[in-house]
C-alpha positions in Angstrom: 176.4 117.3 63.8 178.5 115.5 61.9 178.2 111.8 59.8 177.5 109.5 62.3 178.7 106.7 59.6 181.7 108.6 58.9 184.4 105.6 59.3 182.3 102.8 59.7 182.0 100.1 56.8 181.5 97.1 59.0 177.7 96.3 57.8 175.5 97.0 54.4 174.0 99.5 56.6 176.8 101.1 57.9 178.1 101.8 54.5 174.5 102.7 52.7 174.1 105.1 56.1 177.5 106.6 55.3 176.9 106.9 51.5 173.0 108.4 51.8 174.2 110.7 54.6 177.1 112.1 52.1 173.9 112.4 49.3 171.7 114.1 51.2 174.1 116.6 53.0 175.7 117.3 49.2 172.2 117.8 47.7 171.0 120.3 50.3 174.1 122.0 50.0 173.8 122.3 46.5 169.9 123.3 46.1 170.5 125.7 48.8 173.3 127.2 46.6 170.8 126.7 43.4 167.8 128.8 45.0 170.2 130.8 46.4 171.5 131.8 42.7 168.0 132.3 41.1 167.7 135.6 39.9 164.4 137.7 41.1 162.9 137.6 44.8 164.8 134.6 45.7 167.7 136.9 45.3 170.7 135.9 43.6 172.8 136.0 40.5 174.1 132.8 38.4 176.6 130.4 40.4 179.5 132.3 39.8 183.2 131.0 39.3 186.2 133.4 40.5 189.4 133.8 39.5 192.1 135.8 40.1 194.2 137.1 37.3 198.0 137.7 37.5 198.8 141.5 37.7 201.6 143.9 39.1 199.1 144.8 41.6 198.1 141.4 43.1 195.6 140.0 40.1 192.0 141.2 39.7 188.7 139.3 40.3 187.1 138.2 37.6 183.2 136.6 37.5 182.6 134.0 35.3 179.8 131.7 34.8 179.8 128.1 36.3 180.1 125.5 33.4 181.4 122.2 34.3 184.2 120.5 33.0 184.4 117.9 30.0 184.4 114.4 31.4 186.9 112.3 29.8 183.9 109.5 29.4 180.0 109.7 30.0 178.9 108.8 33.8 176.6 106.3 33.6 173.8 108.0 35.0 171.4 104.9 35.1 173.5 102.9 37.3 174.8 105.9 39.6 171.0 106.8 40.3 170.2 102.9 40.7 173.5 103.3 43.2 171.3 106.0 45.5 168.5 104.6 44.8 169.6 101.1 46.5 171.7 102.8 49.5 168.9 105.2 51.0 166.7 102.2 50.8 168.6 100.3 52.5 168.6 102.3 55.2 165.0 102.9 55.1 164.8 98.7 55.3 167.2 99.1 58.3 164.5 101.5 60.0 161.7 99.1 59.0 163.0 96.4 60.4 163.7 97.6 63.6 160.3 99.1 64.2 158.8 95.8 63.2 161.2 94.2 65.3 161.1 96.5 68.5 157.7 97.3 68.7 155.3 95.4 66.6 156.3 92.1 67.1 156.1 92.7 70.9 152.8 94.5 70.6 152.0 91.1 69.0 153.2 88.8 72.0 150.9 90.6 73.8 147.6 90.3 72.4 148.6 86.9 71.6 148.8 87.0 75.7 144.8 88.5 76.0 143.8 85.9 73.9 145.3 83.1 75.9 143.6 84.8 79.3 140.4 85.5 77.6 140.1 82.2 76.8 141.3 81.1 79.9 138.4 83.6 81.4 135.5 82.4 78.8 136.1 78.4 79.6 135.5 79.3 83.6 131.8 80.3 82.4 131.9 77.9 79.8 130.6 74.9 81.0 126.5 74.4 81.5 125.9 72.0 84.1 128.8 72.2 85.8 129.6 76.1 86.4 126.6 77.8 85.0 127.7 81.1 85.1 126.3 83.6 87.8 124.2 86.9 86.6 127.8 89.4 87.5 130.2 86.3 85.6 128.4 86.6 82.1 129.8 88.3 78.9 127.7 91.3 77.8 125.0 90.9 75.4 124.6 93.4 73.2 127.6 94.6 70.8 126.9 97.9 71.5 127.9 97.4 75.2 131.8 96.3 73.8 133.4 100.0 73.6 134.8 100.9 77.1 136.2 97.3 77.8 139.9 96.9 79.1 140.7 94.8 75.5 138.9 97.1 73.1 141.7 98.6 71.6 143.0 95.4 71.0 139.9 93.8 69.2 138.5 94.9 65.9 135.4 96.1 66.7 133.6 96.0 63.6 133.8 92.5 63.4 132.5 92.0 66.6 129.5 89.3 67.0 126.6 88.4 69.3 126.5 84.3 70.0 125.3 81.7 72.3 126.8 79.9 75.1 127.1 77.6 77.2 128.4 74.7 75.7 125.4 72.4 75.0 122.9 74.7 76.1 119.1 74.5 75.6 117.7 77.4 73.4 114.3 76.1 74.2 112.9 78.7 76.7 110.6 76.8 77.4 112.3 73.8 78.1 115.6 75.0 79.5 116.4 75.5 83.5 117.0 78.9 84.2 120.2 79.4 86.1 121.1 75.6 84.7 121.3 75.0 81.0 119.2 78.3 79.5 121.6 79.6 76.5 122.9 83.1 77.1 123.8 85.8 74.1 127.5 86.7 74.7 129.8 88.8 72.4 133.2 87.9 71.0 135.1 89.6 68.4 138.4 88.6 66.6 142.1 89.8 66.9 144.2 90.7 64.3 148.2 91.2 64.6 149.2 95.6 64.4 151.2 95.6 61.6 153.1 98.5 59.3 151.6 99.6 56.8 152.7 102.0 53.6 151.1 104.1 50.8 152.4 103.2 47.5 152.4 103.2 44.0 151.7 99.7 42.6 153.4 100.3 39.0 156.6 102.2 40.9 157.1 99.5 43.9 156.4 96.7 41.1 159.1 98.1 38.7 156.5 98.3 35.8 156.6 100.5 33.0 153.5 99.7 31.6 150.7 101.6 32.9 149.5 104.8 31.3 149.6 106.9 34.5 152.8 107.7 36.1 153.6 107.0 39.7 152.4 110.1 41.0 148.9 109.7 40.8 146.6 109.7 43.8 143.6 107.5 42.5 146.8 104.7 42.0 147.8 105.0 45.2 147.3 102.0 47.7 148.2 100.3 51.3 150.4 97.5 51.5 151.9 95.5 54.5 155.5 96.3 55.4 157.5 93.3 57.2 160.3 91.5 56.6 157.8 88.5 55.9 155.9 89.5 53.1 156.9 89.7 49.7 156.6 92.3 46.9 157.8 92.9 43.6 160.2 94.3 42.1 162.6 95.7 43.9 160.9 94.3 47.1 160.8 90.7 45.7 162.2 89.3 49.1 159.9 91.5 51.7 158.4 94.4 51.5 160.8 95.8 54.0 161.4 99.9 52.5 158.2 100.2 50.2 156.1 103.1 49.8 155.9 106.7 50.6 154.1 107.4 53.7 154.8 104.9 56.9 151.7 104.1 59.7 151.2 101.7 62.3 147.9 100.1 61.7 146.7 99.1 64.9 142.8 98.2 66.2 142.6 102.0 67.6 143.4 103.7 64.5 143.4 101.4 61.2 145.3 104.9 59.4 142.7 103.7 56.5 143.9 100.0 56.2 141.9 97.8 58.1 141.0 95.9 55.2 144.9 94.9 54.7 144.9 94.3 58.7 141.7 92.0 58.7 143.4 90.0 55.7 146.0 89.2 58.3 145.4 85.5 60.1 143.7 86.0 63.1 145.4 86.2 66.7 142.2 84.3 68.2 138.8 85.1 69.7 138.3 87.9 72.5 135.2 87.5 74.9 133.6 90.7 76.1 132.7 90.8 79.7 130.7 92.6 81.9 132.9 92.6 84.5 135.9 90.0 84.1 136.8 90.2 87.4 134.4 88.7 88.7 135.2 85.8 87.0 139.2 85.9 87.9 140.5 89.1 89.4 144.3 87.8 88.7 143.3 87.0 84.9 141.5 90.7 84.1 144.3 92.2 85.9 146.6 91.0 83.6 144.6 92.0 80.4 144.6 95.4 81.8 148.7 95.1 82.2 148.7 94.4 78.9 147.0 96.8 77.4 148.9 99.5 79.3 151.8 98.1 77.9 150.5 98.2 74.0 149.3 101.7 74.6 152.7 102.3 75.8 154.5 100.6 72.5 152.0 102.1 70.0 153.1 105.5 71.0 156.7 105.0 70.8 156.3 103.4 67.5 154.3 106.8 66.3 156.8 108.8 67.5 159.6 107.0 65.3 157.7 107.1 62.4 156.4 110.4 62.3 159.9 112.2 63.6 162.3 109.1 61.8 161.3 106.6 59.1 158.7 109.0 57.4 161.6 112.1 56.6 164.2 108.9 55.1 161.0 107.6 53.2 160.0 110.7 51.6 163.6 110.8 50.5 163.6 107.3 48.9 160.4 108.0 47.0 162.1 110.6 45.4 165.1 108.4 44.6 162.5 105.7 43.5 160.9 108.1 41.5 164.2 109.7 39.9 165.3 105.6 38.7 161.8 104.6 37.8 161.8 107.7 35.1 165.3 107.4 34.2 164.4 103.7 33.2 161.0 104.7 31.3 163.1 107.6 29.7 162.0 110.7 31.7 163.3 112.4 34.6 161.4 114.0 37.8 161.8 116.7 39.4 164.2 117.4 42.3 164.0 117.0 45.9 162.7 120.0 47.5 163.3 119.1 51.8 166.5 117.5 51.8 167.1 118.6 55.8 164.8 116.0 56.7 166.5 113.1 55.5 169.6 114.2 57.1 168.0 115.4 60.4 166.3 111.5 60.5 169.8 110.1 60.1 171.4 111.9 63.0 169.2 110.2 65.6 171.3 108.6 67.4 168.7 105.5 68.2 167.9 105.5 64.1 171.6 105.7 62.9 172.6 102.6 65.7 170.1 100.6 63.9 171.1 101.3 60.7 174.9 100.5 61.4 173.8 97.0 63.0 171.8 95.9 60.3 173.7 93.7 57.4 171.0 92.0 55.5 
């Protein structure tokens, strides 16, 4: 396939997709040609140079060894590695952005939605004296009971809590009327936004040359929130749109080893736990059911893309990250061993749209 960029300069991302593509295709190319040309079970010889020399019988090949031409003045290496560096990130941001965009945010609206109905559903109940609620309306009263409900998936469950209810209820038992003003254990638990989340190295994403350890370490490495609404440092001083290595979707089925960063987040509200919601509002539970289908639906797609899209361009701006954090500190790191990722990721039609429209 060819560069889906090819042409187009309209937007930043057009032009960092065009200029990333043209890096990644050319380094592939050329380690390909490098491992090709090592001597020994990789098989190969030194890269070669031919050249024909002039002779009455139509010139003779001659091999010589590859040696590049004088330049006429030094590249500056720092700012053409700063240069890649900056354009595959910006694509990366492009991808980021999107995903946030196209399916966080929406997962978002949506518990944001079961919050309003649960609370709808919980101030039915809600009300001692005047709609005690019946034995089949109650929420269930033991926190062990809470797996299996329509919302779980939506709720973090380890903060989920027992409390009592209705509002001005007697706890007296042996002053309160049963089926009138009794209290009644129910169980609520909050909800926190899905977000993006990415491995990183603090001292690499921060720009700091300070620490002992070099970015590589795996004790160093940590989550962090990715959106376009939180800020970094560094070269994600404006949002931390593009950092890290390794992309997940941290949602209340599978934290990916961040809920600690999720349940920093502000709450979405308060979810009730039922017994049976329906018997409260059939219209109401139906809807929270809707809703979940639909998250379950978004959360995959947003897998997907990450796993098959933004994780091959990421792994690729690490190494770029990597490559302009040691050329500032003085070293230099290794080179890119899967190129054909990076350049698979970009010819995704869906991915490289995205990246042409965004000009941030």
């Amino acid at each position: 396939m060819s560069n889906p960029f090819s042409g187009d300069t309209t937007t930043t991302g057009a032009r960092a997709g065009n200029s990333t593509y043209n890096n990644l295709s050319g380094e592939a190319a050329d380690e390909t040609a490098a491992i090709a040309a090592i001597p020994g079970v990789l098989g190969g010889e030194v890269i070669p140079k031919i050249s024909d020399t002039a002779s009455a019988s139509g010139g003779t090949k001659v091999m010589e060894d590859f040696v590049p031409p004088p330049s006429a003045a030094p590249p500056d290496h720092q700012n053409i590695q700063q240069t890649k560096f900056n354009d595959i990130k910006t694509t990366v941001i492009a991808i980021d952005d999107h995903l946030e965009r196209t399916y966080v945010d929406p997962i978002n609206a949506k518990k944001a939605e079961i919050v309003v109905i649960s609370g709808q559903l919980f101030s039915q109940i809600n009300q001692t004296g005047v709609n005690y609620p019946a034995a089949n309306q109650r929420l269930i009263t033991t926190t062990t009971n809470a797996p299996g409900d329509p919302a779980e998936n939506a709720v973090n469950m380890t903060g989920i809590s027992t409390f009592i209810y209705p509002d001005s209820c007697d706890p007296d038992p042996m002053t309160c009327q049963p089926l009138g003003d009794c209290c009644i254990v129910g169980v609520k638990g909050n909800v926190y936004p899905d977000i993006l989340i990415a491995s990183h190295f603090p001292n690499l994403s921060n720009g700091t040359h300070t620490q002992g350890t070099i970015p590589a370490a795996e004790f160093e490495r940590t989550l962090v929130r990715v959106s376009r609404s939180t800020t970094g440092q560094g070269n994600y001083a404006s949002n931390t749109l593009g950092i890290g290595q390794t992309l997940y979707a941290s949602g209340d089925d599978n934290y990916r080893g961040g809920e600690g960063v999720v349940t920093s987040q502000t709450s979405l509200g308060t979810y009730y736990f039922f017994d049976d919601a329906s018997n409260v509002n059939a219209g109401l539970a139906s809807s929270i059911t809707q809703l979940m289908s639909e998250i379950t639906a978004l959360r995959a797609t947003l897998l997907s893309k990450i796993t098959n899209n933004a994780n091959a361009l990421r792994e690729q701006k690490h190494q770029e990250e990597l490559n302009t954090w040691f050329m500032d500190a003085g070293y230099r790191t290794t080179a890119v061993k899967d190129y054909a990722s990076g350049v698979n990721a970009l010819q995704d039609t869906e991915i490289s749209n995205v990246i042409k429209t965004y000009d941030g």
